[in-house]
MMTF fields as JSON, N, C-alpha, C and O atoms, coordinates in Angstrom:
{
  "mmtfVersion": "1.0.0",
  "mmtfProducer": "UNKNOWN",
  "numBonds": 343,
  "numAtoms": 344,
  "numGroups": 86,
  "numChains": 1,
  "numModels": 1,
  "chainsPerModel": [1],
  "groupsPerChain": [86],
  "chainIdList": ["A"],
  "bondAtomList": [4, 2, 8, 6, 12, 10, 16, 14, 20, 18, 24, 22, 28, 26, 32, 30, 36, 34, 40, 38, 44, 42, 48, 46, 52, 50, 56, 54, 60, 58, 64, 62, 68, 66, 72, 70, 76, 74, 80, 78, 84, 82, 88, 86, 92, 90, 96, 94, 100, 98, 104, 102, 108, 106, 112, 110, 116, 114, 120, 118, 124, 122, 128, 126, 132, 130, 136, 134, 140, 138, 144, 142, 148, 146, 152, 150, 156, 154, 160, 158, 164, 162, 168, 166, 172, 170, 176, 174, 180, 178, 184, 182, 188, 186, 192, 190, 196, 194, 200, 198, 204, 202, 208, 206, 212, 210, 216, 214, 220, 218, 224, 222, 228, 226, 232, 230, 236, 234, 240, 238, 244, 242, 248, 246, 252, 250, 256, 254, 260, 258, 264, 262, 268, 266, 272, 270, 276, 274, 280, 278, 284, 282, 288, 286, 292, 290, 296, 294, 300, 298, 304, 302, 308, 306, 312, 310, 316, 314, 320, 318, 324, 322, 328, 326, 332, 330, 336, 334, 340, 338],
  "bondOrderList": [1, 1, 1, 1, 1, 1, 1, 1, 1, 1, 1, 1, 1, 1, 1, 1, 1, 1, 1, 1, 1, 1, 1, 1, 1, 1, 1, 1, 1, 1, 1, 1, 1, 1, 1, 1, 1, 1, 1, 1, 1, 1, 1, 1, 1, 1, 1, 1, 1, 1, 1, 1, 1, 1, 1, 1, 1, 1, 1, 1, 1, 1, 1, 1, 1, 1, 1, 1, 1, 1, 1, 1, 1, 1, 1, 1, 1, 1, 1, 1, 1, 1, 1, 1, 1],
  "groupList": [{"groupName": "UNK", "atomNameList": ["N", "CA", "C", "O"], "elementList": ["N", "C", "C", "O"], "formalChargeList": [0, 0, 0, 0], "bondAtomList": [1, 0, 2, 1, 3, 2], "bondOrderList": [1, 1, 2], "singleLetterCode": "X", "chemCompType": "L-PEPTIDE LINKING"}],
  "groupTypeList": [0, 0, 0, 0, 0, 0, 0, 0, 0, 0, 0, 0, 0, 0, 0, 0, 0, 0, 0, 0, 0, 0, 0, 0, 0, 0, 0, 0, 0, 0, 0, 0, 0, 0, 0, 0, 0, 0, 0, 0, 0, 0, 0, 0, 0, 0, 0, 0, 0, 0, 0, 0, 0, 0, 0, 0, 0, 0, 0, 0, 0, 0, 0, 0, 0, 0, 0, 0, 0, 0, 0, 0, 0, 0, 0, 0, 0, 0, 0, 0, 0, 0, 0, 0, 0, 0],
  "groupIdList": [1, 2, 3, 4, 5, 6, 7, 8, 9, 10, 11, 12, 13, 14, 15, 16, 17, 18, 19, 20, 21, 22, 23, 24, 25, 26, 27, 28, 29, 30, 31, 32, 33, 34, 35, 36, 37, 38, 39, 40, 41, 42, 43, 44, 45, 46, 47, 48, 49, 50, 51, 52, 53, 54, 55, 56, 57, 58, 59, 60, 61, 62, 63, 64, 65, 66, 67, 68, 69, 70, 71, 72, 73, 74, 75, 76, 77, 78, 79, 80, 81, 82, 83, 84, 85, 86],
  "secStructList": [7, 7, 7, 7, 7, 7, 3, 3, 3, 3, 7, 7, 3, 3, 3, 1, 7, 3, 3, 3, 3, 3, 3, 7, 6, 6, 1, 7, 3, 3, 3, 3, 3, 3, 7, 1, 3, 3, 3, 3, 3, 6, 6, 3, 3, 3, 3, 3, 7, 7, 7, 1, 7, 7, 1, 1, 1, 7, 1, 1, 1, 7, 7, 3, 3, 7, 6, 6, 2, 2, 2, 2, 1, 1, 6, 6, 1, 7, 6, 6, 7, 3, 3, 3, 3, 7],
  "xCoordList": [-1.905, -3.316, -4.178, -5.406, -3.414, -4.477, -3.874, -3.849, -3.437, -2.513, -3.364, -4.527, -2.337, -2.664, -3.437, -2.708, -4.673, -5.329, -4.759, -4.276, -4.978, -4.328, -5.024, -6.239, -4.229, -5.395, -4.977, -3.756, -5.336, -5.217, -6.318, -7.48, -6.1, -6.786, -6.116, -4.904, -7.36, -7.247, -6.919, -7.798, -5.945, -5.622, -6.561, -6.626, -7.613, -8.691, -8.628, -9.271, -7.469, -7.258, -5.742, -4.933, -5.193, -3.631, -3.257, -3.349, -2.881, -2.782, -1.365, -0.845, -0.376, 0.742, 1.015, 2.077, 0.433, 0.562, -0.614, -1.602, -0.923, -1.913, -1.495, -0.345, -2.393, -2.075, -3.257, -4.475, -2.667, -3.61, -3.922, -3.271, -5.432, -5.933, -6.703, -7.175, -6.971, -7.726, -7.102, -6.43, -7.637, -7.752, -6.915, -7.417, -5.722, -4.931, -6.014, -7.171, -5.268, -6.227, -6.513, -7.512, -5.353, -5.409, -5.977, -5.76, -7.055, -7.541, -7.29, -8.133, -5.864, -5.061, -5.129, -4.753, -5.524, -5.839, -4.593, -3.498, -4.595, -2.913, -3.331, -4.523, -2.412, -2.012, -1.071, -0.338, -0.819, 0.308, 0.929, 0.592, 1.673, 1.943, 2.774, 3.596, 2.297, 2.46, 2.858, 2.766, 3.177, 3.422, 3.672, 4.802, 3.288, 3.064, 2.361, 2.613, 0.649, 0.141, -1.055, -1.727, -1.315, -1.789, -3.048, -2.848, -4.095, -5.38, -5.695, -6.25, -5.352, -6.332, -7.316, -7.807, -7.536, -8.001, -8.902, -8.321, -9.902, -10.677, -9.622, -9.239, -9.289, -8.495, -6.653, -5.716, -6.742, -5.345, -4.81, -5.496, -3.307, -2.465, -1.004, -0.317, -0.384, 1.052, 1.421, 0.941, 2.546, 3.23, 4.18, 4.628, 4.73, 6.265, 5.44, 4.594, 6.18, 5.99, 7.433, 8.081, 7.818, 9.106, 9.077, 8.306, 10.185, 10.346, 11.923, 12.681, 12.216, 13.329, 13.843, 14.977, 12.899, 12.972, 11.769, 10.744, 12.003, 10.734, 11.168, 12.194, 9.523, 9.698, 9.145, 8.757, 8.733, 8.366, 7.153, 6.964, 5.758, 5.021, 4.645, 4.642, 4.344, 3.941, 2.758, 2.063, 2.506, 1.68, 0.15, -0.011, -0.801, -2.331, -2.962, -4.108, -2.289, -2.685, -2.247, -2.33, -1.724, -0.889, 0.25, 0.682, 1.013, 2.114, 3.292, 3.108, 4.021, 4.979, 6.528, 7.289, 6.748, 7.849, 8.74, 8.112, 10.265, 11.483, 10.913, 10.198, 11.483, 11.259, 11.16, 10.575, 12.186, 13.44, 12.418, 12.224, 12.045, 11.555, 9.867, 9.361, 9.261, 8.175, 7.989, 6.828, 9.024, 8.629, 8.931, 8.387, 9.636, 9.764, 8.693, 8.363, 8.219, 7.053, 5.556, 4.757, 5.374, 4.3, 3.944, 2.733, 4.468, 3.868, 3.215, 2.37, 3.528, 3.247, 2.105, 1.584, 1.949, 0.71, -0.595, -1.301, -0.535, -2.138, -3.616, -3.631, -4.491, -5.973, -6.133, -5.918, -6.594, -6.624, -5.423, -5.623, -4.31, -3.216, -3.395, -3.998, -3.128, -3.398, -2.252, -1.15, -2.408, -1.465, -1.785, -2.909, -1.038, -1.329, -0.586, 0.642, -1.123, -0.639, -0.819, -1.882, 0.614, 0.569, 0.756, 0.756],
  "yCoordList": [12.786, 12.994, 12.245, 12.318, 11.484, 10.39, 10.373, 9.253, 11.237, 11.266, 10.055, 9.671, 9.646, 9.24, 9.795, 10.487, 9.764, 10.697, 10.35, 9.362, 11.702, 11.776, 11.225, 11.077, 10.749, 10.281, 9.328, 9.252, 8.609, 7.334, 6.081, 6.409, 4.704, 4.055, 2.957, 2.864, 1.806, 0.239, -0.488, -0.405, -1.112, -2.676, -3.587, -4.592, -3.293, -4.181, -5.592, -6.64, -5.098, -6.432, -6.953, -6.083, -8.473, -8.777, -9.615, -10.805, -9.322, -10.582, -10.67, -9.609, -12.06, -11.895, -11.496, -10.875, -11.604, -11.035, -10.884, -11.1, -10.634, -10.168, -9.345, -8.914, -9.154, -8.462, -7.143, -7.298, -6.017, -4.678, -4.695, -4.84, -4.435, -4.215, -3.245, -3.36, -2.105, -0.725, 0.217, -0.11, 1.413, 1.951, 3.887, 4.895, 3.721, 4.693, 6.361, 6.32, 7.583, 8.794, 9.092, 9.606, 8.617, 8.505, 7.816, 7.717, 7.165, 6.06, 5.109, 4.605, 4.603, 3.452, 2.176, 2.365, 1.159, 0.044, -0.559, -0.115, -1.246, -1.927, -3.152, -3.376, -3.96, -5.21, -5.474, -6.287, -4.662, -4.905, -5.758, -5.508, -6.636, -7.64, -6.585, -5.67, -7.051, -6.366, -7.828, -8.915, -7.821, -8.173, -7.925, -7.437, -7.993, -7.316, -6.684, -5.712, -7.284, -6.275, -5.82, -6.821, -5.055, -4.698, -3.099, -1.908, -3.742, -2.094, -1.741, -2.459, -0.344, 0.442, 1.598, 2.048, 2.051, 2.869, 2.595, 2.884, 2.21, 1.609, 0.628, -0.446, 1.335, 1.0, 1.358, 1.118, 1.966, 2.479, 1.468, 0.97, 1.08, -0.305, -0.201, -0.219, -0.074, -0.431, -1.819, -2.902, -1.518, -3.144, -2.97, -1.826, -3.692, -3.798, -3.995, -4.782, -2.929, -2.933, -2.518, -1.565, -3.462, -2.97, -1.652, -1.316, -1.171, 0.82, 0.751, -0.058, 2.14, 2.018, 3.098, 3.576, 3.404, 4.24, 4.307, 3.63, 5.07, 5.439, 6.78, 7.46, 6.875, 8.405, 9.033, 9.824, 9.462, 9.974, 9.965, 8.942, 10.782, 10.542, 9.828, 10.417, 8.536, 7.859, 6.916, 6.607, 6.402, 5.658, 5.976, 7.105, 5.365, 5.831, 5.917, 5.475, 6.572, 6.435, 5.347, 5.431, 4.218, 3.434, 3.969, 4.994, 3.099, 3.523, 2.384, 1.194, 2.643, 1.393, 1.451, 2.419, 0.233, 0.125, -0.564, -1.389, -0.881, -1.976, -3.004, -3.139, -3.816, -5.413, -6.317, -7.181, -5.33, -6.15, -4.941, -5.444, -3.608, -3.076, -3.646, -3.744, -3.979, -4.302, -5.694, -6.095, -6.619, -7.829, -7.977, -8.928, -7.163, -6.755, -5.933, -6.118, -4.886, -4.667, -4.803, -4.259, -6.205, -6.684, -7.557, -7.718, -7.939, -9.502, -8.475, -8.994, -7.252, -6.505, -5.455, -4.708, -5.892, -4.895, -6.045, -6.435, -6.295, -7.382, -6.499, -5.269, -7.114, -6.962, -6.038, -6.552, -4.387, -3.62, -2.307, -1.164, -2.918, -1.998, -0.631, -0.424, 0.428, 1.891, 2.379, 2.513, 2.66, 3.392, 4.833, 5.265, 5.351, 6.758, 7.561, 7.522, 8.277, 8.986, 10.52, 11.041, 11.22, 12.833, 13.604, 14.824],
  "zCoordList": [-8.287, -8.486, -7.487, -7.475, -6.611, -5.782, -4.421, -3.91, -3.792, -2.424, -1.439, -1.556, -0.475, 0.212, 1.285, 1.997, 1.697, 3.216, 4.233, 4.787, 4.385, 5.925, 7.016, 6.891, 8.523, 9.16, 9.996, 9.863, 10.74, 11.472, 11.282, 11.518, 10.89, 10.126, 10.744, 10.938, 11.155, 11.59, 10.295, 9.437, 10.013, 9.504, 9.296, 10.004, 8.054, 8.508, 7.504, 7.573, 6.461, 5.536, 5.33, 5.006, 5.506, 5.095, 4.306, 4.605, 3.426, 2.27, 1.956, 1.609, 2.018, 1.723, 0.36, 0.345, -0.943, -1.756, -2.612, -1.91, -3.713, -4.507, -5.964, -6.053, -7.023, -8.095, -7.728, -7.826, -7.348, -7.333, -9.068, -10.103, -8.632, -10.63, -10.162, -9.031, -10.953, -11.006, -12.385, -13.363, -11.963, -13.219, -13.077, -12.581, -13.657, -13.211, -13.603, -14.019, -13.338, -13.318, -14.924, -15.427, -15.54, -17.097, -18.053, -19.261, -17.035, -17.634, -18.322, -19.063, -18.189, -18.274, -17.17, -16.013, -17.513, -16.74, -15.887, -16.232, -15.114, -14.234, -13.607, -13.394, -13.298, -12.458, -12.202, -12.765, -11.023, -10.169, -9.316, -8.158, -9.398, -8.411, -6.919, -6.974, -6.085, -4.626, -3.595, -4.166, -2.5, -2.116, -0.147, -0.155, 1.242, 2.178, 2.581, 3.292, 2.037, 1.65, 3.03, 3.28, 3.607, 4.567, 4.489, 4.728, 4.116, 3.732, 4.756, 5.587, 4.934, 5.974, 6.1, 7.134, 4.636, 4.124, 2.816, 1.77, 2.708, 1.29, 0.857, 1.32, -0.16, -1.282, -1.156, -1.917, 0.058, 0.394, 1.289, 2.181, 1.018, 1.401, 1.525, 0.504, 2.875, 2.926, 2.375, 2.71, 1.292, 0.716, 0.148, 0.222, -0.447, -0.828, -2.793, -3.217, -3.45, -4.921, -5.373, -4.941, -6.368, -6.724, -7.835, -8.734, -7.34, -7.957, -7.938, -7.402, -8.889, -8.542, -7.441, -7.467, -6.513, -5.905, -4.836, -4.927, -3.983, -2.837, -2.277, -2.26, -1.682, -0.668, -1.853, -0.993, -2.921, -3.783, -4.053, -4.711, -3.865, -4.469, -5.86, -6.941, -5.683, -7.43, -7.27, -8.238, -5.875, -5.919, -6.206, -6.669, -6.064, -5.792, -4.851, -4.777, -3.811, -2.353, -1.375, -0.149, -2.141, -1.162, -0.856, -1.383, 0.31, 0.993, 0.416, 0.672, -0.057, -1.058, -0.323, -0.346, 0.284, 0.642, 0.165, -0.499, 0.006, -0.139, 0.502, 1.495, -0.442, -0.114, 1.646, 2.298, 1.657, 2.828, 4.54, 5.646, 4.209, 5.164, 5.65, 6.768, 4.134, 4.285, 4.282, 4.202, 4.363, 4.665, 6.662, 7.223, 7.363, 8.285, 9.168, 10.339, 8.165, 8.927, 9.103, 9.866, 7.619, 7.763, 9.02, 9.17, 9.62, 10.46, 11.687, 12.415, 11.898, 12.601, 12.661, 13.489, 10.945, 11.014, 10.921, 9.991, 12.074, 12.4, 12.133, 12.08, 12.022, 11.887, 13.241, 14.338, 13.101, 14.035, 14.378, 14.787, 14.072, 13.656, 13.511, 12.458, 14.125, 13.397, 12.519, 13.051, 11.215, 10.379, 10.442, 10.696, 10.267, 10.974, 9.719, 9.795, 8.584, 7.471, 7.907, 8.244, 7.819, 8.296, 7.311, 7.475]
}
């Protein structure tokens, strides 16, 4: 219900971790502990959230990676960074 947009987008926020809090489409509330966390889109954020799975649409427009990929490809996504969603 909340895809990620498509697009190319600067890195404009990095926080090593954080609790995402908002309000799912069901109007069910959340606080998510995240971790890698890198915004380039409003509210839209590559990071590491544990699942038991990926590649699947589930998120809310973020991009959710494994632990071990996204602690690897955070240090890289600096302030300015283009993420590029197709």
């Amino acid at each position: 219900g909340t895809p990620t947009a498509k697009g190319s987008f600067p890195v404009y926020l990095r926080l090593r971790n954080q609790v995402m809090r908002g309000t799912d489409p069901n109007g069910a509330n959340y606080a998510d502990p995240v971790q890698f966390v890198a915004y380039f889109n409003g509210g839209d954020a590559l990071h590491y959230m544990a699942r038991t799975s990926y590649g699947d649409p589930q998120s809310l427009g973020c991009v959710e990676l494994p632990f071990t990929a996204a602690s690897i490809v955070w240090p890289y996504m600096t302030l300015g960074s283009i993420v590029t969603v197709e």
